[in-house]
N, C-alpha and C positions, 0 to 999 in steps of 0.2 A: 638592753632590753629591746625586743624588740614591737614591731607596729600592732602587732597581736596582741601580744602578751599586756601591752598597755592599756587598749582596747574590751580585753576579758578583764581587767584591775578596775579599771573604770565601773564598769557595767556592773564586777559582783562586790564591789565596795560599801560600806556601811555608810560612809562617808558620805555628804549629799555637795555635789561641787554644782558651781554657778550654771548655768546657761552660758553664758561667756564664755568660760573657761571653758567647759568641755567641746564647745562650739571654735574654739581658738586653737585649741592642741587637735582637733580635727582637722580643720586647717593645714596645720603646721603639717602634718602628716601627710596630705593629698600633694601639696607642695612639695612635700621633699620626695614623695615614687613619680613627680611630673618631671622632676629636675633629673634623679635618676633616668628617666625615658631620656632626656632632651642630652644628657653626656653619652648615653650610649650609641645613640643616634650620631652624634659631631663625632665620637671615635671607631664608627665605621665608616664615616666620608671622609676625616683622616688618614684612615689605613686606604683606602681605595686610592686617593687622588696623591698620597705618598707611591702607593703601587707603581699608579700611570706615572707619579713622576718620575719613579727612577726608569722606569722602564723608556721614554724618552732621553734618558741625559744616555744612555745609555746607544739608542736608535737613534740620535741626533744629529744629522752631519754637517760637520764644520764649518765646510765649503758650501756656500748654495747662491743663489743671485737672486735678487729684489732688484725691481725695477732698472734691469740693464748695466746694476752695479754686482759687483762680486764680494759679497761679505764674508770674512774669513771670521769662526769666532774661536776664540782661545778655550779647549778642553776643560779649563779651570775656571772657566767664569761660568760655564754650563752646572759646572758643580757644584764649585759656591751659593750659587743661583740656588738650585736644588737643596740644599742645605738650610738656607735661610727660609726659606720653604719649610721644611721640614719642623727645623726649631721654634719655628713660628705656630705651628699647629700645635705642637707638643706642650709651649709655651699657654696657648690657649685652653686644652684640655684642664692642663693642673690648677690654672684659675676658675676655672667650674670645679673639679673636684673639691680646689680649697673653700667654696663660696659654700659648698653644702657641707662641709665638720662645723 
């Protein structure tokens, strides 16, 4: 059922519910289309800063010098890097999804 539908049950009800109550499940309702905002939000800075990142491991060159020294970095730690990155985000989203069932 959804926010509506509850919202018109309520209102044409014969039924007479508390102040509290109806004041509580309104609540519960503004809360959960804020949480809605607040996942959609974290899963387009997800997708974007997954974008940049691949697009870096990608444009990233191996070879480069810091401070007079020559750093060589291994293909695969660029990745991995990238990866744990990713899983970490993803890992994050589905604990917001699962916080609002």
């Amino acid at each position: 059922m959804n926010d509506n539908k509850t919202k018109e049950l309520i209102q044409k009800s014969v039924l007479q519910t508390s102040d509290a109550f109806t004041k509580e499940l309104m609540e519960k309702i503004e809360f959960k289309k804020s949480q809605v905002k607040a996942i959609r939000k974290a899963l387009i800075i997800a997708c974007i800063s997954s974008t940049v990142l691949l697009i870096l491991i990608t444009m990233v060159p191996l070879h480069f010098s810091l401070f007079h020294y020559q750093v060589k970095l291994p293909s695969i730690m660029i990745k991995i890097a990238g990866s744990v990155f990713v899983f970490t985000l993803l890992n994050k989203l589905l604990s917001l999804r699962s916080e609002l069932s």
